[in-house]
N, C-alpha and C positions, 0 to 999 in steps of 0.2 A: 774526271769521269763525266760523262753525257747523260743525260735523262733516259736515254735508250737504256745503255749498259745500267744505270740503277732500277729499271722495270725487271732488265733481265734477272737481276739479281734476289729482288720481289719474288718473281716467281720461283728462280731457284730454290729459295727459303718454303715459299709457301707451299710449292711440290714436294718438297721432302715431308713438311708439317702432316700434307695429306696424306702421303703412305707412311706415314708413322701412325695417322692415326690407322689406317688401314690396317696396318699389324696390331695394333695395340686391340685392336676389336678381332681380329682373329685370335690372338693371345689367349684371351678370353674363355674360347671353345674349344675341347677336343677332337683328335682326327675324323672323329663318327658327327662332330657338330652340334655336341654337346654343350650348353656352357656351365664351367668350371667352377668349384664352388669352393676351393682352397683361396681364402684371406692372404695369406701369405705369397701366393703365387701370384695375384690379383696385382697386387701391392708391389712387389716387386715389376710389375709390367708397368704399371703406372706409373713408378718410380723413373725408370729404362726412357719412357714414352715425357714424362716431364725434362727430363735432362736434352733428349732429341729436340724440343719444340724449344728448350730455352735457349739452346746452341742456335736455332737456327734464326729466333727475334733476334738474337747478338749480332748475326749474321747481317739481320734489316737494315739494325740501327749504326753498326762499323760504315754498311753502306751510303745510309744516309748523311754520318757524319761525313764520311770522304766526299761526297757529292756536293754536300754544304762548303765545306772547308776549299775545294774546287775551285768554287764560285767565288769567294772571296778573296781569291789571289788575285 
């Protein structure tokens, strides 16, 4: 892998992180744009919105490993 292809992959990761968070603040409000005030449902989005962001650091660091590891053949 090239330093190119690990930036592209940087931002692949980092664009999804941002419309996750994107959703994860819509989540939040009802259709009227309200925001929501059930714990539970909060929590569960947070929950959704952690699991998304942790996939996609996995996603950074696979890449950087392979980038490293590359290099070192």
């Amino acid at each position: 892998m090239d330093a190119y292809k690990l930036s592209q992959l940087y931002e692949l990761a980092c664009g999804r992180i941002n419309d996750a968070c994107a959703e994860l603040y819509e989540s939040f409000h009802d259709e009227q744009g309200q925001p929501l005030t059930d714990l539970e449902h909060i929590n569960l989005n947070i929950r959704l919105f952690q699991r998304q962001v942790s996939l996609e650091v996995d996603l950074v660091r696979q890449a950087l490993t392979e980038y490293t590891d590359s290099k070192s053949d």
